[in-house]
Backbone as a printed PyTorch tensor [residue, N CA C, xyz], in Angstrom:
tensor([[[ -72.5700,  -34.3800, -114.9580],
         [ -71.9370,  -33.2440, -114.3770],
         [ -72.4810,  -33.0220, -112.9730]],

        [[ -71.5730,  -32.6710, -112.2040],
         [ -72.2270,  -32.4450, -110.8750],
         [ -72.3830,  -31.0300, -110.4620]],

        [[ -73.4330,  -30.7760, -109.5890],
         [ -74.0890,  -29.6500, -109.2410],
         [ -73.6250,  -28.6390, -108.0660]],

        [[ -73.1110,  -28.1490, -107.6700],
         [ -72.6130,  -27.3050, -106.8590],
         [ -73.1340,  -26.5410, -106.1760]],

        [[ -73.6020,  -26.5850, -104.7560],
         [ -74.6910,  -25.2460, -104.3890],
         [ -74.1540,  -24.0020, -104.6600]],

        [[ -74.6080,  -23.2220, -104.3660],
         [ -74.8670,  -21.7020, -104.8770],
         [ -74.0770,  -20.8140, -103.4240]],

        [[ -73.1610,  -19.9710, -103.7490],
         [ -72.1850,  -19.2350, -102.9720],
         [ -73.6130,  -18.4690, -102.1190]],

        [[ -73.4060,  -18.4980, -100.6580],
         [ -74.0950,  -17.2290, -100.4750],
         [ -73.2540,  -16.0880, -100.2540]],

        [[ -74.2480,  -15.0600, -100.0050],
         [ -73.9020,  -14.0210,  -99.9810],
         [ -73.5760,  -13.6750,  -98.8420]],

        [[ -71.7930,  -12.6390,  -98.5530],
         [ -71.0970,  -12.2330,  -97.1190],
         [ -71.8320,  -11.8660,  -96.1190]],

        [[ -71.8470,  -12.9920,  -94.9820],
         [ -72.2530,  -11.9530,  -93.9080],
         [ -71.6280,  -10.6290,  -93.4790]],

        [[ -72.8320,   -9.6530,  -92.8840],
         [ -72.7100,   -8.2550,  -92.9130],
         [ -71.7650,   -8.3300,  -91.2460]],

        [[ -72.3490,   -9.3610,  -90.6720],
         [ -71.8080,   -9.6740,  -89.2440],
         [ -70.1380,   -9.7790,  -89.0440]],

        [[ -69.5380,  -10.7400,  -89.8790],
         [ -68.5250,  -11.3010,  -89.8850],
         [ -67.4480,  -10.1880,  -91.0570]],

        [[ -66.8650,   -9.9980,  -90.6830],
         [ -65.4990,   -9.2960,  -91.0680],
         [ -65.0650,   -9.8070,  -92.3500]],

        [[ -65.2770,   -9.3580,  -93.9190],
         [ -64.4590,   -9.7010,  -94.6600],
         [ -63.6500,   -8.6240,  -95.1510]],

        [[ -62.4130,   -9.8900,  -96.1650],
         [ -61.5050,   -8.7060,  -97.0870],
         [ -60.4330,   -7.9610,  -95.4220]],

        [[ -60.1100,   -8.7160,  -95.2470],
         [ -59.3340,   -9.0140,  -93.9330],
         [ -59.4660,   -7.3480,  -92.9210]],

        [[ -61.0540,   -7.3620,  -92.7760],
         [ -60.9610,   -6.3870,  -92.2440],
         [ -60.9540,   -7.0530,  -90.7420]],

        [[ -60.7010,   -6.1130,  -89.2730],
         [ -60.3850,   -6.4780,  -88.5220],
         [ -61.0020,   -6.0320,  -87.4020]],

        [[ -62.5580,   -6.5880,  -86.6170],
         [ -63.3480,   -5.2980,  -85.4560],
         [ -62.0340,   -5.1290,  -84.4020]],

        [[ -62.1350,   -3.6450,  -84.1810],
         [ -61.7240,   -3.5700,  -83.1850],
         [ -62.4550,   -4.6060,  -81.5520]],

        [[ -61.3830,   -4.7860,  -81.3030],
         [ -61.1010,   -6.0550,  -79.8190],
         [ -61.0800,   -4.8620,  -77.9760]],

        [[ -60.9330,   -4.2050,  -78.3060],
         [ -60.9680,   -2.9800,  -77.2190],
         [ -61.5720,   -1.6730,  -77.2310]],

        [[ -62.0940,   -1.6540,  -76.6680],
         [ -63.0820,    0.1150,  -76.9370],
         [ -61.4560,    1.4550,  -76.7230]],

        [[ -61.9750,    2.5500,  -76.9120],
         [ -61.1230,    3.3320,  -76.8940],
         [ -61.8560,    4.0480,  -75.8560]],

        [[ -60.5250,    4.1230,  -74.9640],
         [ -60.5850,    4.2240,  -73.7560],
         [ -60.7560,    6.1070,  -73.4990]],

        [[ -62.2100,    6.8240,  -73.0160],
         [ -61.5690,    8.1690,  -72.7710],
         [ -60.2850,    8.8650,  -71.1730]],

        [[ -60.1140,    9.9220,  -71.7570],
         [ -58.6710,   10.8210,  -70.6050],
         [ -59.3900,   10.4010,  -69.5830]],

        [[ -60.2220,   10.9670,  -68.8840],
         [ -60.8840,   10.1740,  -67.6750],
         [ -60.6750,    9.0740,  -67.1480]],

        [[ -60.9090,    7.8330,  -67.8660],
         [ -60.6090,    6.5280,  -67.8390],
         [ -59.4540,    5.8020,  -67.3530]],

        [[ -58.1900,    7.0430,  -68.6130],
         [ -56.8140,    6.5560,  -68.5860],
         [ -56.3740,    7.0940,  -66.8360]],

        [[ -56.9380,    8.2450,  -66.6430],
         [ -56.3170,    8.7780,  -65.2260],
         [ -56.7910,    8.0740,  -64.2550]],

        [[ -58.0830,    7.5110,  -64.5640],
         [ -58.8110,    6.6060,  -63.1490],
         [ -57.9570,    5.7970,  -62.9480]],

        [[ -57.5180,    5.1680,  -63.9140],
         [ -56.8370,    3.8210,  -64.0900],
         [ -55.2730,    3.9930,  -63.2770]],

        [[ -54.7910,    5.2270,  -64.1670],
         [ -53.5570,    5.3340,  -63.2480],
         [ -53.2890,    5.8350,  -62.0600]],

        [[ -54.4250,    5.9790,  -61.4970],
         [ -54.4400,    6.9530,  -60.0930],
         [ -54.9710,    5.2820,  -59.2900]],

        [[ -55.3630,    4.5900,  -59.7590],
         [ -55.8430,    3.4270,  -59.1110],
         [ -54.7710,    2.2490,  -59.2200]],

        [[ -53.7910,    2.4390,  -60.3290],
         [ -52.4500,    1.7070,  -60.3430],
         [ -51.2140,    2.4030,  -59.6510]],

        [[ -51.5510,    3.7800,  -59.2170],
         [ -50.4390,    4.1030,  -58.2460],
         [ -50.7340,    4.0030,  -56.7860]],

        [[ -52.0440,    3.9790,  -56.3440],
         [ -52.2480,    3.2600,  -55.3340],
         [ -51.9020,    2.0930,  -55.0570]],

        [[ -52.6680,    1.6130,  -55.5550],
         [ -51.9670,   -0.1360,  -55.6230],
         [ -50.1430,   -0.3400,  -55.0630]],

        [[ -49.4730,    0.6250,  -55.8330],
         [ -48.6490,    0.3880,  -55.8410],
         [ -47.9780,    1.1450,  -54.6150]],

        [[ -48.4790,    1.5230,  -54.2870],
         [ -48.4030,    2.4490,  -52.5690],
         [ -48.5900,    1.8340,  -51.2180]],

        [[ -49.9560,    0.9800,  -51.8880],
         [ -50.6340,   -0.2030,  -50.9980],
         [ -49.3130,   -1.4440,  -50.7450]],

        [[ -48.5950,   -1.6920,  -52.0670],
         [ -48.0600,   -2.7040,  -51.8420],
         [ -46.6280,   -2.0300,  -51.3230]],

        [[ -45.7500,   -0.7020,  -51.5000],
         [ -44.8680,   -0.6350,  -50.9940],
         [ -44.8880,   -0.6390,  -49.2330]],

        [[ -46.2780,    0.0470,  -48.8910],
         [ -46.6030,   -0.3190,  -47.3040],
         [ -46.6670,   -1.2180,  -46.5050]],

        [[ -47.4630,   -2.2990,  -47.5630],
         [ -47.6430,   -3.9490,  -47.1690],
         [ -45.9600,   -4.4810,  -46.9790]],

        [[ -44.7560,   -4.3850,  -48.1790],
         [ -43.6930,   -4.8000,  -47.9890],
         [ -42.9210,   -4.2050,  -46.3200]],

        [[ -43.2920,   -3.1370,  -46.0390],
         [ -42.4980,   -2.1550,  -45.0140],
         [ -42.8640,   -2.8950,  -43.8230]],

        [[ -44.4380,   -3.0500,  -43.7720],
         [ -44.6100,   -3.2720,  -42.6160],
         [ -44.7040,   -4.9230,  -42.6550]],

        [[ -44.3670,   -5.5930,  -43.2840],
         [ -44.3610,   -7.1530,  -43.5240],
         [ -43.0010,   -7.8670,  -42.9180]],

        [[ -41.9260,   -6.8990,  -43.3790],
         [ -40.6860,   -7.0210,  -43.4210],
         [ -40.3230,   -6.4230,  -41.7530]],

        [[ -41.2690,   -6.5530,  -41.1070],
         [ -40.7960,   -5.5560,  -39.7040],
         [ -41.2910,   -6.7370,  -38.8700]],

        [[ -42.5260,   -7.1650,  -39.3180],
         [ -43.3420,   -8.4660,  -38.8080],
         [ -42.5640,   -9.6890,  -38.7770]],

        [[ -42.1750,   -9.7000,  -40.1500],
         [ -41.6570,  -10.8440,  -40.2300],
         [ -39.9830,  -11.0220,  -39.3240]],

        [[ -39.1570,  -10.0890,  -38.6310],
         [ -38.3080,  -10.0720,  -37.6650],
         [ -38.6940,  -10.6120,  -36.4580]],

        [[ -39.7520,   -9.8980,  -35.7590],
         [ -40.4030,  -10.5160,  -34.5270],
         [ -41.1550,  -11.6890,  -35.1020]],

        [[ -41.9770,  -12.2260,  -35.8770],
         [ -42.7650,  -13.4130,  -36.0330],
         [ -41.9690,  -14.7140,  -36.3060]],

        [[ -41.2340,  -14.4680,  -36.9630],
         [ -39.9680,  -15.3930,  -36.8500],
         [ -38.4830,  -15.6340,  -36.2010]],

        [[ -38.5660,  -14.9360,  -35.1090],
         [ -37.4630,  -15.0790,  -33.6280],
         [ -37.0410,  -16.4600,  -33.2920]],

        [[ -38.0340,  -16.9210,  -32.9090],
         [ -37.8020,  -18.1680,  -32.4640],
         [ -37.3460,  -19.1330,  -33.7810]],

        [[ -37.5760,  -19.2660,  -34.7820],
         [ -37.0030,  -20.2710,  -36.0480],
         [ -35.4580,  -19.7380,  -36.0080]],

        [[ -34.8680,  -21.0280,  -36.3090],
         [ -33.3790,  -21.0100,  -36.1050],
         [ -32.9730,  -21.1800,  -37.5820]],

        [[ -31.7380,  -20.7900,  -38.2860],
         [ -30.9710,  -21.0320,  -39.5510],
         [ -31.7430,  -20.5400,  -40.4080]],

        [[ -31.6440,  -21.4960,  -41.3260],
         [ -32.1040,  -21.8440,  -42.7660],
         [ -33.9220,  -21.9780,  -43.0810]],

        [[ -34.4280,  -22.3340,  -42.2510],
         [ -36.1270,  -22.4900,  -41.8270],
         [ -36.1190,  -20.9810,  -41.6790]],

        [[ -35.3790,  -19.8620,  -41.0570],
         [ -36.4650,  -18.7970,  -40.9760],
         [ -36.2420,  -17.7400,  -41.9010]],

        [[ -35.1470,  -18.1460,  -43.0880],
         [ -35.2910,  -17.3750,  -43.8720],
         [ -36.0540,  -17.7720,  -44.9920]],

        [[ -36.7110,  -18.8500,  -45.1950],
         [ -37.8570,  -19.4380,  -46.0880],
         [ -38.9470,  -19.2420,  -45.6270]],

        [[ -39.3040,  -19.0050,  -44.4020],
         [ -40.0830,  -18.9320,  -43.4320],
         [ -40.7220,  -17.2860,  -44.2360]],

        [[ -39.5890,  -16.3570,  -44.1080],
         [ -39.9680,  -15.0950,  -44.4920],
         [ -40.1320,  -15.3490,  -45.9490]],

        [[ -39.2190,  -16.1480,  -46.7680],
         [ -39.8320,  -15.4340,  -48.4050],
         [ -41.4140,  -16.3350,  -48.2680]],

        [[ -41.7830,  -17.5950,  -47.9540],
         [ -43.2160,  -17.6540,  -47.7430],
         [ -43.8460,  -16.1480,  -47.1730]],

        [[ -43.9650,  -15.9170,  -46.0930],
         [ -44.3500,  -15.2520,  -45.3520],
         [ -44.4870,  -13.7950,  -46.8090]],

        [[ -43.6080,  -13.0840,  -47.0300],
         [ -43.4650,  -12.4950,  -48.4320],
         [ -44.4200,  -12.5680,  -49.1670]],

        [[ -44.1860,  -13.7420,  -50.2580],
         [ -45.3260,  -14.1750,  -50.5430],
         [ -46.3390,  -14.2000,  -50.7670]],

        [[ -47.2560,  -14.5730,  -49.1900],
         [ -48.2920,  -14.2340,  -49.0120],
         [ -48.8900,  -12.4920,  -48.8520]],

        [[ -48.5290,  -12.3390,  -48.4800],
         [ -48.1730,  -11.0120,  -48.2030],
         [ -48.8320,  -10.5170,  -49.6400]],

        [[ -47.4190,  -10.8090,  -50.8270],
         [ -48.1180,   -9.9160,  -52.3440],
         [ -49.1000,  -10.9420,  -52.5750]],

        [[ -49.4990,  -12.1160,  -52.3970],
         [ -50.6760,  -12.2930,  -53.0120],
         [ -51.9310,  -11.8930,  -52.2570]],

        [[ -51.8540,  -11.1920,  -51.2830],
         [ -52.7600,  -10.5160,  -50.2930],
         [ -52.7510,   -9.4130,  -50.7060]],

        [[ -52.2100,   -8.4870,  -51.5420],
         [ -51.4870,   -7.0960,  -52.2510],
         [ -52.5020,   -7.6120,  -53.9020]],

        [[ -52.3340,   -8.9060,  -54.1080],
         [ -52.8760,   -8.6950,  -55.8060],
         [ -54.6120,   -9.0140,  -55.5870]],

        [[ -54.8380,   -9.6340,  -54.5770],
         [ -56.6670,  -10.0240,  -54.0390],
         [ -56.9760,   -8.3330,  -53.9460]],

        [[ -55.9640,   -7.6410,  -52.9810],
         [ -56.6560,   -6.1030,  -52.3280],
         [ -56.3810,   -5.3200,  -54.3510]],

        [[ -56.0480,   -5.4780,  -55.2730],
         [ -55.9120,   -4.7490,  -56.6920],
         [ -56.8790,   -5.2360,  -57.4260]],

        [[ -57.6640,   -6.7930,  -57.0990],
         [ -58.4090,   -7.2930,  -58.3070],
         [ -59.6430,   -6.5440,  -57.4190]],

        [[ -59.8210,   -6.4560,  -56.2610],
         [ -61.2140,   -5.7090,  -55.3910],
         [ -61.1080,   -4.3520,  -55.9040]],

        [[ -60.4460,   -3.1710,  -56.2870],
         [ -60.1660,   -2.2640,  -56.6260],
         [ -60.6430,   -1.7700,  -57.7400]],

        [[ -61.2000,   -3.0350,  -58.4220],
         [ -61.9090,   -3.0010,  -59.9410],
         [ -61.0270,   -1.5570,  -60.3610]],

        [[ -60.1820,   -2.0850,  -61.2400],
         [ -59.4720,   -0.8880,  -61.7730],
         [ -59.6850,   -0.7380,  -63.2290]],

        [[ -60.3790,   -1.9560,  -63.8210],
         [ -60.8440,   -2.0740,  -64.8070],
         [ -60.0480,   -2.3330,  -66.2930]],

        [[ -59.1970,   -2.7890,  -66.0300],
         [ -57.8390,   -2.8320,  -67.4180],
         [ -58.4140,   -4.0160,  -68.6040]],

        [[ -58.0120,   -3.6280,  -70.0020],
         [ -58.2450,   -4.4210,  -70.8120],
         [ -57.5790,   -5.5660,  -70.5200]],

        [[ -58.0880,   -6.7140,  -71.2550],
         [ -57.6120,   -7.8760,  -71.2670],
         [ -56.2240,   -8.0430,  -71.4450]],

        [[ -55.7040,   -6.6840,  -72.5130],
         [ -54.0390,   -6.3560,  -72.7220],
         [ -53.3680,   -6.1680,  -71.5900]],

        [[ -53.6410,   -5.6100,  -71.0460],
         [ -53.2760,   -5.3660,  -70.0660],
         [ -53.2300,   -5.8950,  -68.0950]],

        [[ -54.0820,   -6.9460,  -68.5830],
         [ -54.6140,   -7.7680,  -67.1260],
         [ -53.4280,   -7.5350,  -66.3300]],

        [[ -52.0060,   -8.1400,  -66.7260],
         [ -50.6850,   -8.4130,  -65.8910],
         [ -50.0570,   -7.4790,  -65.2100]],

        [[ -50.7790,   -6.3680,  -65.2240],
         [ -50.2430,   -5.2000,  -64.5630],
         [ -50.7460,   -5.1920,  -63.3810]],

        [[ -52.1320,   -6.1640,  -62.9840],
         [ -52.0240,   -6.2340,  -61.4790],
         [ -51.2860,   -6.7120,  -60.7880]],

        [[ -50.3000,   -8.0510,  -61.4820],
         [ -49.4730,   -8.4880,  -60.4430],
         [ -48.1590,   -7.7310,  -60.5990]],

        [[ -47.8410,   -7.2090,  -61.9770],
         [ -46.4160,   -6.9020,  -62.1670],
         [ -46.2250,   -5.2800,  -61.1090]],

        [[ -47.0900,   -4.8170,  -60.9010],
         [ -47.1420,   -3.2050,  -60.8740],
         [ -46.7220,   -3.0560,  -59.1990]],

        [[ -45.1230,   -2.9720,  -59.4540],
         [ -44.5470,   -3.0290,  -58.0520],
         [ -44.0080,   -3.9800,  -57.7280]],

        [[ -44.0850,   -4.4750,  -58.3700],
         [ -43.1640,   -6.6560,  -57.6140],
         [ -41.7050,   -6.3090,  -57.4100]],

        [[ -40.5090,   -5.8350,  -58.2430],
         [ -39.4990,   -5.6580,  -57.4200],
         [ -39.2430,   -4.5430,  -56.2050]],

        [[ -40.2480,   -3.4500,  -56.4480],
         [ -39.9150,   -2.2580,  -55.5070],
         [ -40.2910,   -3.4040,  -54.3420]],

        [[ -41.3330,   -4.3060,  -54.1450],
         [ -41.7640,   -4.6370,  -53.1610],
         [ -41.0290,   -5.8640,  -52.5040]],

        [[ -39.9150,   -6.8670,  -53.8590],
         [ -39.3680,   -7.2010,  -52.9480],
         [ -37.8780,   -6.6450,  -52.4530]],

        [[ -37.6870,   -5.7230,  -52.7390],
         [ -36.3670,   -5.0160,  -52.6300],
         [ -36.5360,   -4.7100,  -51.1050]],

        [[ -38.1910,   -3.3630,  -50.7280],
         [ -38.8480,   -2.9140,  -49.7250],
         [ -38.8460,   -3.7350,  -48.4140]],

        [[ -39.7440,   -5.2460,  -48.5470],
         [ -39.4910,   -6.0310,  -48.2420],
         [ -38.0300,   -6.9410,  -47.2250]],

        [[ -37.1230,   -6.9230,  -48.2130],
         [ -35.8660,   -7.5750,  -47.8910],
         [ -34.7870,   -6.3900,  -47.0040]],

        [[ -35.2080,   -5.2450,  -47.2650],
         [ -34.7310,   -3.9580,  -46.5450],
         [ -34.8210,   -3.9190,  -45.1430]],

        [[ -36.3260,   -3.4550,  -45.0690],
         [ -36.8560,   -3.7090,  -43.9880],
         [ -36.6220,   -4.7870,  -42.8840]],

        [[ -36.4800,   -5.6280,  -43.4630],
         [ -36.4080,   -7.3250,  -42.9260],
         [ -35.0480,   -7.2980,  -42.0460]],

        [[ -34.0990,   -6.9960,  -43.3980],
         [ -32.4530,   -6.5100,  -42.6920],
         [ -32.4320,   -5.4880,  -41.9010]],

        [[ -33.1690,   -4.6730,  -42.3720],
         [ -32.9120,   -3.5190,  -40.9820],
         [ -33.5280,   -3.5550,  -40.1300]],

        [[ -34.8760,   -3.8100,  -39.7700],
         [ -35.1880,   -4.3250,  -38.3830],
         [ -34.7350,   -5.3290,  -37.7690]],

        [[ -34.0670,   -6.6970,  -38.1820],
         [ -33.4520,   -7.5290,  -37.6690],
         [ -31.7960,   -7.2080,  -36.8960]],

        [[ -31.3480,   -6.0530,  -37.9460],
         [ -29.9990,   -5.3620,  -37.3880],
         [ -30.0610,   -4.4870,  -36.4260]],

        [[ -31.3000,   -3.7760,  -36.5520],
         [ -31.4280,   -2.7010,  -35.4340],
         [ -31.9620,   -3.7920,  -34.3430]],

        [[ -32.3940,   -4.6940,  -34.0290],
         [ -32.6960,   -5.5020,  -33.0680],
         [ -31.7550,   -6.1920,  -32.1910]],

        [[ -30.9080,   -6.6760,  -33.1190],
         [ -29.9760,   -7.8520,  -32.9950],
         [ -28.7220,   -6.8970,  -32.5060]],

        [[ -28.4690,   -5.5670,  -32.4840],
         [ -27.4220,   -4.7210,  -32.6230],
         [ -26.7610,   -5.2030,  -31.6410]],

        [[ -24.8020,   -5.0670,  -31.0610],
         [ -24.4170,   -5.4460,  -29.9340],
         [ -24.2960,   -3.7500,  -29.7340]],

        [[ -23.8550,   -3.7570,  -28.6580],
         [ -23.5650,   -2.4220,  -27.9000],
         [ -21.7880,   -2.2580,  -28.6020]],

        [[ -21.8110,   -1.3610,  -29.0490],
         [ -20.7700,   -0.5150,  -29.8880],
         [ -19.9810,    0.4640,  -29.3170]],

        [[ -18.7170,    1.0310,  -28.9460],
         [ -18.0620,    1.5410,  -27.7690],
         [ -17.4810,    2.0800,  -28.8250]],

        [[ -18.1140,    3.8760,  -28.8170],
         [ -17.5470,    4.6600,  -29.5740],
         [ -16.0300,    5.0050,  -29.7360]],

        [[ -16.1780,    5.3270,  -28.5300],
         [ -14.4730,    6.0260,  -27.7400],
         [ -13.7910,    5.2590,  -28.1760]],

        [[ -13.5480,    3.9030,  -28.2720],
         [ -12.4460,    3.6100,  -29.4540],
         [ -11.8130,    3.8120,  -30.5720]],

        [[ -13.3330,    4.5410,  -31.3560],
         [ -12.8020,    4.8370,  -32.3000],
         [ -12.2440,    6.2010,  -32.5330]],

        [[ -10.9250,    6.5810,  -33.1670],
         [ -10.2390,    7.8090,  -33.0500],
         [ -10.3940,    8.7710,  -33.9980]],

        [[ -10.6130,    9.9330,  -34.0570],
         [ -10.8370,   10.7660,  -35.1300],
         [  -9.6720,   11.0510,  -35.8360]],

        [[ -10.2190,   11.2870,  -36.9690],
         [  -9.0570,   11.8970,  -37.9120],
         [  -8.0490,   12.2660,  -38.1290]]])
């Protein structure tokens, strides 16, 4: 007959009987407001960065002709938010691991909407021809 070692006994360490340690501390009100007062910045930071990026990028790219200077700007863009997600990870805002993706997500379309706005409207207000009201007749 063969011999079988001897079961030990549950570690006290390790989780049985499918219990489950909590993976995240519980976060206090304090915490939650730091956090969101430091994710609406961010997100302030980056609607500014788009405004004034999109104004830059009219004059910085003048001289590129066609198709080159509108790639020119979504690079240019770009860099820009990943210069926007470096200035959020310095910010130590402190988010669980659940939550990491909210540094890059937090604002990405306002910013490229902001962005592409700007871009068009300083390029239109630039580019404008001279417009001869008096032609047009009232009502």
């Amino acid at each position: 007959m063969t011999k079988h070692p001897k079961k030990k006994a549950p570690d006290s360490d390790n989780p049985a009987n499918g219990d489950i340690p909590d993976t995240e501390p519980i976060d206090t009100e304090d915490e939650l407001t730091r956090r969101k007062r430091l994710l609406d910045r961010l997100f302030w930071i980056r609607i500014g960065l788009a405004a004034v990026g999109g104004v830059i990028a009219t004059f910085l790219f003048e001289p590129i002709e066609g198709e080159e200077r509108r790639w020119a700007s979504i690079i240019f863009m770009i860099i820009i938010f990943v210069v926007s997600a470096v200035i959020g990870k310095g910010m130590k805002i402190g988010l669980p691991p659940s939550d990491r993706k909210k540094l890059i997500t937090t604002g990405i379309g306002t910013f490229v909407f902001v962005y592409l706005f700007m871009w068009i409207l300083s390029y239109t207000l630039i580019h404008h021809p001279s417009v001869d009201l008096t032609a047009i007749k009232p009502l």
